[in-house]
N, CA, C and O atoms as a Tinker XYZ file with bonds, in Angstrom:
   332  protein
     1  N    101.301000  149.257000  182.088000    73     2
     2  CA   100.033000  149.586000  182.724000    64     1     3
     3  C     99.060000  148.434000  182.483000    63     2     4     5
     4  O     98.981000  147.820000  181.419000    81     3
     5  N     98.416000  148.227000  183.441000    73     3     6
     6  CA    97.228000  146.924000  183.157000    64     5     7
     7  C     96.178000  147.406000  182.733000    63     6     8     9
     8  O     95.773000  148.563000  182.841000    81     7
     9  N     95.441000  146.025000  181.954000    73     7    10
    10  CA    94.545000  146.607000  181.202000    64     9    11
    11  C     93.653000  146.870000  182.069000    63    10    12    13
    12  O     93.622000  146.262000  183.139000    81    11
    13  N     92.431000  148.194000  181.626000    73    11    14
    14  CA    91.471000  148.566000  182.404000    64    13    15
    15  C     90.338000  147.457000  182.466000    63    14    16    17
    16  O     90.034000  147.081000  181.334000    81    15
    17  N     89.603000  146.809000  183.522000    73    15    18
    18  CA    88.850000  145.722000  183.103000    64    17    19
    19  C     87.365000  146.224000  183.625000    63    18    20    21
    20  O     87.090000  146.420000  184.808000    81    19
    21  N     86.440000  146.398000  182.481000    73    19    22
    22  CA    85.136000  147.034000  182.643000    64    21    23
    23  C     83.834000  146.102000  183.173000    63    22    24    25
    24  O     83.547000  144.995000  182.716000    81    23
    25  N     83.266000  146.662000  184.022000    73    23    26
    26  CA    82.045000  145.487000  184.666000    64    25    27
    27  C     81.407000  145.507000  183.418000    63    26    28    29
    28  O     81.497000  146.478000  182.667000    81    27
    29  N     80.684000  144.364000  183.114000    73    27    30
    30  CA    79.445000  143.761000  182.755000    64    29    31
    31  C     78.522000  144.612000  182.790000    63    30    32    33
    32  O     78.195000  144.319000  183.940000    81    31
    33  N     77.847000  145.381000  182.535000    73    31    34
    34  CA    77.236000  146.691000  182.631000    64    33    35
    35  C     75.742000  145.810000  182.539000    63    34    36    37
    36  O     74.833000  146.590000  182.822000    81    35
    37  N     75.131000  144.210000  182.182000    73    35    38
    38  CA    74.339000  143.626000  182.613000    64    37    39
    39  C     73.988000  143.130000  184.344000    63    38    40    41
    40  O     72.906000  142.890000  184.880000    81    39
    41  N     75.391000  143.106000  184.899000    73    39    42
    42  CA    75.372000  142.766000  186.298000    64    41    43
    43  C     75.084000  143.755000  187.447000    63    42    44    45
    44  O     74.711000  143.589000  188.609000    81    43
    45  N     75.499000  145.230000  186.449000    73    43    46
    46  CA    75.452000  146.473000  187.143000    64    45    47
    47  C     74.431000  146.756000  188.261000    63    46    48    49
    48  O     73.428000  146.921000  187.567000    81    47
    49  N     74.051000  146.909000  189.446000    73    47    50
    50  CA    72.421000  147.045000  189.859000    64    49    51
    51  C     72.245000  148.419000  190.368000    63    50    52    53
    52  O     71.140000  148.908000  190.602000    81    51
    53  N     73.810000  149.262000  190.595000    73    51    54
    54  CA    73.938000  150.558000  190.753000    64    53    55
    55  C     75.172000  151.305000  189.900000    63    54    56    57
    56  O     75.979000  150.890000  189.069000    81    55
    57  N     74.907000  152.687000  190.552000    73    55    58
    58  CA    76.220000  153.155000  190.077000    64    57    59
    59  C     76.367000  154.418000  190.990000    63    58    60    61
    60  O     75.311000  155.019000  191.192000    81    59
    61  N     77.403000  154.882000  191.528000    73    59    62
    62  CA    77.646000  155.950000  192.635000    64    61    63
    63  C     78.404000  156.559000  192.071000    63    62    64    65
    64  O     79.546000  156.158000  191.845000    81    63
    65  N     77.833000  157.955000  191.617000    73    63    66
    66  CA    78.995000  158.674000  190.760000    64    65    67
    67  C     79.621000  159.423000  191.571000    63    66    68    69
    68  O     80.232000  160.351000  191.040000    81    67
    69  N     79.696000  159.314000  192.985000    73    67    70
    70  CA    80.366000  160.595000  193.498000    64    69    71
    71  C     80.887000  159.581000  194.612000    63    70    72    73
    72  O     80.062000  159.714000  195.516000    81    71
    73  N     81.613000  158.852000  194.926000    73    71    74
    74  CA    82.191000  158.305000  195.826000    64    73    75
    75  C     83.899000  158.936000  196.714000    63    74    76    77
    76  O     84.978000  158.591000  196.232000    81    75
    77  N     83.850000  159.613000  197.665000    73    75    78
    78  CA    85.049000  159.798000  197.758000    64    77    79
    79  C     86.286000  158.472000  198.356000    63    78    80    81
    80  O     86.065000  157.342000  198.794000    81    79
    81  N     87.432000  159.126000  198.159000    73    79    82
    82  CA    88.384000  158.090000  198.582000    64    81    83
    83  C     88.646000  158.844000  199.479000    63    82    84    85
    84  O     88.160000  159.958000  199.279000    81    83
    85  N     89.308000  158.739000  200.577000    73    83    86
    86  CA    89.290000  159.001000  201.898000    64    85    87
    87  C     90.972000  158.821000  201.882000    63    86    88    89
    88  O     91.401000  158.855000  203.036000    81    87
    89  N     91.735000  158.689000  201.156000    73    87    90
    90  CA    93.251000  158.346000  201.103000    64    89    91
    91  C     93.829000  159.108000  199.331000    63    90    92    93
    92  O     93.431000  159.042000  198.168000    81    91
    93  N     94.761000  159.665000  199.958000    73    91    94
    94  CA    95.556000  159.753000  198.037000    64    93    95
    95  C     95.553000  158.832000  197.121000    63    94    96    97
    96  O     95.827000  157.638000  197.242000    81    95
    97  N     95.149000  159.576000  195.950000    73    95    98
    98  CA    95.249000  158.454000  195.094000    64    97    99
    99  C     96.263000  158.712000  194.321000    63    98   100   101
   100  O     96.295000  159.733000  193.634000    81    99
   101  N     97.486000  157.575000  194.336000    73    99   102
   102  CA    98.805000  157.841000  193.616000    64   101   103
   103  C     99.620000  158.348000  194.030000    63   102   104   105
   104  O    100.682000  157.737000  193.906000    81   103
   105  N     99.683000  159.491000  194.639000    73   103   106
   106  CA   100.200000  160.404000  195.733000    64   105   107
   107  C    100.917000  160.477000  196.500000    63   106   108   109
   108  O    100.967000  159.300000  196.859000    81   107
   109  N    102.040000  161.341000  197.509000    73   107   110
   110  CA   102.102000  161.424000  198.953000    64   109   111
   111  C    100.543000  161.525000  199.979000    63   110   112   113
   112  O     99.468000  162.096000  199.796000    81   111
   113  N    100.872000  161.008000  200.644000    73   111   114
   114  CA    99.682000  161.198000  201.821000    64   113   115
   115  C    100.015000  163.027000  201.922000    63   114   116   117
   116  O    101.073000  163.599000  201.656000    81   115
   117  N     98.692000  163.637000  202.402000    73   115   118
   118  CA    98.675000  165.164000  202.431000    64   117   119
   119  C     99.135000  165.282000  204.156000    63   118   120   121
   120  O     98.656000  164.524000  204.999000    81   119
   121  N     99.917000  166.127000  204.408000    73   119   122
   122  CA   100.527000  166.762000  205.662000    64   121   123
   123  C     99.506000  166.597000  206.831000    63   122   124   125
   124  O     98.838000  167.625000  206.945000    81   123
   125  N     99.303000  166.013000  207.379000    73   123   126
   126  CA    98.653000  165.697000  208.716000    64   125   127
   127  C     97.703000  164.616000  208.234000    63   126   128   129
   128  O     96.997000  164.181000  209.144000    81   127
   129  N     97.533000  164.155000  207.236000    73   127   130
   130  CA    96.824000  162.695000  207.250000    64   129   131
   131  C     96.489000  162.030000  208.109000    63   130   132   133
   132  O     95.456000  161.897000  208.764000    81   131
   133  N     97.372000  161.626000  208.087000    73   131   134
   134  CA    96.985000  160.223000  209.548000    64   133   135
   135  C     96.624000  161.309000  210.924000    63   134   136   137
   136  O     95.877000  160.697000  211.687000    81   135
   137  N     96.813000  162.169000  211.245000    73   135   138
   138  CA    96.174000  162.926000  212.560000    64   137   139
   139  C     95.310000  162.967000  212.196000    63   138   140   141
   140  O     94.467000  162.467000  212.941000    81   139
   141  N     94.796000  163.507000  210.931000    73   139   142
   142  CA    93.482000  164.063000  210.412000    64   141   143
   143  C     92.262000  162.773000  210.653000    63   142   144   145
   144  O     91.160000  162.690000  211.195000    81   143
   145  N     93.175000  161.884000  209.917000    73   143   146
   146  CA    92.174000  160.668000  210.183000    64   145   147
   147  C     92.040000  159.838000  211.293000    63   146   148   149
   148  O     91.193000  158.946000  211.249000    81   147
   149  N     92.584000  159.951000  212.066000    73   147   150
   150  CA    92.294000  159.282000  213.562000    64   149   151
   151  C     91.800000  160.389000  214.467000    63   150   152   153
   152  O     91.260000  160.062000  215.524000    81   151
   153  N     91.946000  161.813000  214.121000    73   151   154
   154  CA    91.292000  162.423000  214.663000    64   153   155
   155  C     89.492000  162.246000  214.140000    63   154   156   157
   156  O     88.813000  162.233000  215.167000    81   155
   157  N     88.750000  162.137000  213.079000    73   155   158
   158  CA    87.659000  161.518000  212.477000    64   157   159
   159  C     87.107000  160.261000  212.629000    63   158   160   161
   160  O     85.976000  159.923000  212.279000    81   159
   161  N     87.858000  159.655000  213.107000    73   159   162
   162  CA    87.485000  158.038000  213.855000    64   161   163
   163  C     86.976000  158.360000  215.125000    63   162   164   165
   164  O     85.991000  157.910000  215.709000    81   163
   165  N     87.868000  159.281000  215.491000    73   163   166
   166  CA    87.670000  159.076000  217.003000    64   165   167
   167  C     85.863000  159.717000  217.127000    63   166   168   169
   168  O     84.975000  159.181000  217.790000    81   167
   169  N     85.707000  161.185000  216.139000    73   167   170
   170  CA    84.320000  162.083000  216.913000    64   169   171
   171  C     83.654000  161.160000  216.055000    63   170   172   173
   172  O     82.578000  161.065000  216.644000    81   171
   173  N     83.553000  160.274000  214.870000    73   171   174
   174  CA    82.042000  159.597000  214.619000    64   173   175
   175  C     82.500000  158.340000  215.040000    63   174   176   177
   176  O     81.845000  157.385000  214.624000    81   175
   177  N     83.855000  158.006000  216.057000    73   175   178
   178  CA    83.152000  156.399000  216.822000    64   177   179
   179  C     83.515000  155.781000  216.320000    63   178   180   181
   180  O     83.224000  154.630000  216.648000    81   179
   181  N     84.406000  155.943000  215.166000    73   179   182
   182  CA    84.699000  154.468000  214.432000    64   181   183
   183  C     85.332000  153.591000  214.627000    63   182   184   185
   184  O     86.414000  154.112000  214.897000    81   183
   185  N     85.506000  152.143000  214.720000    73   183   186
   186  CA    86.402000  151.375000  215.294000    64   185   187
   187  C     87.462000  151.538000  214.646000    63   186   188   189
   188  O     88.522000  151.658000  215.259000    81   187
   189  N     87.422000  151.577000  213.332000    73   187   190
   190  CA    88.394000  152.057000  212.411000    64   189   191
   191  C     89.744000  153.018000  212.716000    63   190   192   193
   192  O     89.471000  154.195000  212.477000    81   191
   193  N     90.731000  152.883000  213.048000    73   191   194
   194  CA    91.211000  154.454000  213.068000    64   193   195
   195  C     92.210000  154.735000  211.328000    63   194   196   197
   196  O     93.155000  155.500000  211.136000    81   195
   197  N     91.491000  153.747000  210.284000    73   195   198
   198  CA    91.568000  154.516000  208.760000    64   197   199
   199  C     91.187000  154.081000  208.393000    63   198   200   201
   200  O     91.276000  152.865000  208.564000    81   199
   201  N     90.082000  154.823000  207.200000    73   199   202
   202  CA    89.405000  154.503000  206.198000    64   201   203
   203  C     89.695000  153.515000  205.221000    63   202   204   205
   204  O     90.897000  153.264000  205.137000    81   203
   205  N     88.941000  152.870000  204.446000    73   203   206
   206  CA    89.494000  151.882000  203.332000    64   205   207
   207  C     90.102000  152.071000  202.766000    63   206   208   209
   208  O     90.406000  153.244000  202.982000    81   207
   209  N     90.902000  151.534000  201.655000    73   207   210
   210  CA    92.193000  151.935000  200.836000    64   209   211
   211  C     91.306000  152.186000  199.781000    63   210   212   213
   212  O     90.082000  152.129000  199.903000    81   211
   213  N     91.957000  152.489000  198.649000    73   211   214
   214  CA    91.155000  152.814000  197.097000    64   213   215
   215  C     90.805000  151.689000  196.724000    63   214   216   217
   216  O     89.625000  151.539000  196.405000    81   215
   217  N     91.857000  150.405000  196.645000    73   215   218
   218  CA    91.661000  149.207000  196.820000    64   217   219
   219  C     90.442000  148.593000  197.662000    63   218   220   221
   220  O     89.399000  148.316000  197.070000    81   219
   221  N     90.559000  148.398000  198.931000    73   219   222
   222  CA    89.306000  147.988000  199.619000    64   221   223
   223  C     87.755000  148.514000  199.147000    63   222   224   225
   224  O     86.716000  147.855000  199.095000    81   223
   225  N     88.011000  150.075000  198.794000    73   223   226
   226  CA    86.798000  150.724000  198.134000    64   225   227
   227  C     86.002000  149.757000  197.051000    63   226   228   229
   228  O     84.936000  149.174000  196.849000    81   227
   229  N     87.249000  150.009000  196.534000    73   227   230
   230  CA    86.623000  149.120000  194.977000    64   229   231
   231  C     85.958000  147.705000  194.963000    63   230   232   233
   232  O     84.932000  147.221000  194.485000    81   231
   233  N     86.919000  147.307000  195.638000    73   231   234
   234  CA    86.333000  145.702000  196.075000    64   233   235
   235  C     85.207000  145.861000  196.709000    63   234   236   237
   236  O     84.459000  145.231000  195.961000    81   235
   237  N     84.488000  146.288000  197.632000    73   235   238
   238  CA    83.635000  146.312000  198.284000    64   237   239
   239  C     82.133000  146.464000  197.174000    63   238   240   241
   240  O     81.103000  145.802000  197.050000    81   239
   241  N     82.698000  147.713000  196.507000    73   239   242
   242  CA    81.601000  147.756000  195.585000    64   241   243
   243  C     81.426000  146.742000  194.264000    63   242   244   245
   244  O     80.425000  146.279000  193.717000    81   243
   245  N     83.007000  146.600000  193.979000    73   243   246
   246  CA    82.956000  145.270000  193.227000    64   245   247
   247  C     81.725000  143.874000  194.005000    63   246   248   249
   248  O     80.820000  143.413000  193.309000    81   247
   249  N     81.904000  143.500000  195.185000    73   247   250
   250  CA    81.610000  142.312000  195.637000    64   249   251
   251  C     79.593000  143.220000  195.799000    63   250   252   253
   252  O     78.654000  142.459000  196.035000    81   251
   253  N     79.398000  144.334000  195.677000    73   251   254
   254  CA    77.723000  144.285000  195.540000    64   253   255
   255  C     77.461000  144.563000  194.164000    63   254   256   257
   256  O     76.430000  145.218000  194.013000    81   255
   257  N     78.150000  144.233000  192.975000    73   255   258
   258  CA    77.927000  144.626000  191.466000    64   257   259
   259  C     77.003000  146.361000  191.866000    63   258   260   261
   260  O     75.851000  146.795000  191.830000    81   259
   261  N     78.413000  146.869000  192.231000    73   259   262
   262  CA    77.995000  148.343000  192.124000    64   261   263
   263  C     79.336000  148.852000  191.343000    63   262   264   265
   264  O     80.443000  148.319000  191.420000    81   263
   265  N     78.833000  150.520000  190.228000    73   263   266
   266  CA    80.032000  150.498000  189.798000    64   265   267
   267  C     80.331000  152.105000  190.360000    63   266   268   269
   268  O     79.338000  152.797000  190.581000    81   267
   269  N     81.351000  152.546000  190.531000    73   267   270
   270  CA    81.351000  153.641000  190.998000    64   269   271
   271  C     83.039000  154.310000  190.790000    63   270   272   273
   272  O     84.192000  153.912000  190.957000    81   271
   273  N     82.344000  155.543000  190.331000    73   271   274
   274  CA    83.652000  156.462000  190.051000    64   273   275
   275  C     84.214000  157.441000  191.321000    63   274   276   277
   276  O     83.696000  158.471000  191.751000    81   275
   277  N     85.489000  156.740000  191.782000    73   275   278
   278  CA    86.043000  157.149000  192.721000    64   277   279
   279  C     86.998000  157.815000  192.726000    63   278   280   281
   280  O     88.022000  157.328000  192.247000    81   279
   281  N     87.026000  159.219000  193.285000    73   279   282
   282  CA    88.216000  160.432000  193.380000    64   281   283
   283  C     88.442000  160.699000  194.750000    63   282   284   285
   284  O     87.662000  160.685000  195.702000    81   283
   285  N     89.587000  160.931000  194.680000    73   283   286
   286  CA    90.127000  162.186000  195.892000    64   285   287
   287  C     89.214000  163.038000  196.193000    63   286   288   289
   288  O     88.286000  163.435000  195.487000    81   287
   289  N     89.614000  163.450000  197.757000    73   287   290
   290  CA    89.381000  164.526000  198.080000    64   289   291
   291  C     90.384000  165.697000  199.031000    63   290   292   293
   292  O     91.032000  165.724000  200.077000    81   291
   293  N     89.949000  166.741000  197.703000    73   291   294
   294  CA    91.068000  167.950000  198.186000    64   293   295
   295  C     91.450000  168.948000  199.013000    63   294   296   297
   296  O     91.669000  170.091000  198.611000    81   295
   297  N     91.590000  168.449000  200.639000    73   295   298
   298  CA    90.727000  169.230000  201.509000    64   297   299
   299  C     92.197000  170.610000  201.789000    63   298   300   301
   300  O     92.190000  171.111000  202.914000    81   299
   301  N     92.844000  170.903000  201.217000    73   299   302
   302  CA    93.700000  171.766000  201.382000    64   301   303
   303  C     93.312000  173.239000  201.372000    63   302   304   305
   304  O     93.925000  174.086000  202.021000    81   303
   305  N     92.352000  173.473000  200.666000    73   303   306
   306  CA    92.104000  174.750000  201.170000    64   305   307
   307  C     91.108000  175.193000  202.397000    63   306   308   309
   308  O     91.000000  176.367000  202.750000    81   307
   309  N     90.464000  174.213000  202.943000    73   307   310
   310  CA    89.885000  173.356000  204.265000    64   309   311
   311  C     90.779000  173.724000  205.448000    63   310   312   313
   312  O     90.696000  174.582000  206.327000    81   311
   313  N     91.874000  172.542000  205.085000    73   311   314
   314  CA    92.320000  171.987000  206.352000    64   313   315
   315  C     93.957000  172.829000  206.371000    63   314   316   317
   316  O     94.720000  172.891000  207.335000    81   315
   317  N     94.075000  173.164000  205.578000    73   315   318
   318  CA    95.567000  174.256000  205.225000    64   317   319
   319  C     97.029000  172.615000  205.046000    63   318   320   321
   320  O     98.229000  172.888000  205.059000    81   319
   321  N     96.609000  171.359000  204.926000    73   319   322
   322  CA    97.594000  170.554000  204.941000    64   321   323
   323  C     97.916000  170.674000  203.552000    63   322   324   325
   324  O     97.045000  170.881000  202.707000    81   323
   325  N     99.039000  170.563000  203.302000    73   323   326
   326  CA    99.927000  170.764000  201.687000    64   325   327
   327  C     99.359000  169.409000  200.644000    63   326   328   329
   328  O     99.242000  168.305000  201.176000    81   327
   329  N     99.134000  169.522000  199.641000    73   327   330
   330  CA    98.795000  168.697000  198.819000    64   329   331
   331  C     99.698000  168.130000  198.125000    63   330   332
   332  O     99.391000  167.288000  197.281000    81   331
């Protein structure tokens, strides 16, 4: 396992404690995923048809010295797709 590597908590200028990931983390993808999510591109317009990876997440907030704790989200009792 690699080591965990902690921001600079001097560089910090935010912190977003509730960030979702929009993809499994670790996981199988949940049972209609990818419909789910190109169906969500399509009604808010996004050019996108999928969200950032957990990866891209991080980086993004990495590259504005933001630090943010990022989880799943469990939409199975929602959307009835298997977890």
């Amino acid at each position: 396992m690699p080591k965990l590597k902690l921001p600079n908590i001097d560089d910090v200028v935010a912190i977003d404690i509730h960030t979702h990931a929009e993809e499994p983390c670790g996981t199988h993808p949940d049972d209609g995923y990818d419909d789910f999510q190109a169906q969500m591109a399509d009604y808010f317009k996004s050019p996108h048809k999928h969200p950032p990876t957990v990866p891209e997440t991080a980086a993004y907030y990495r590259s504005k010295n933001i630090a943010a704790v990022i989880f799943p989200v469990d939409a199975e009792r929602e959307t009835g797709f298997r977890r």
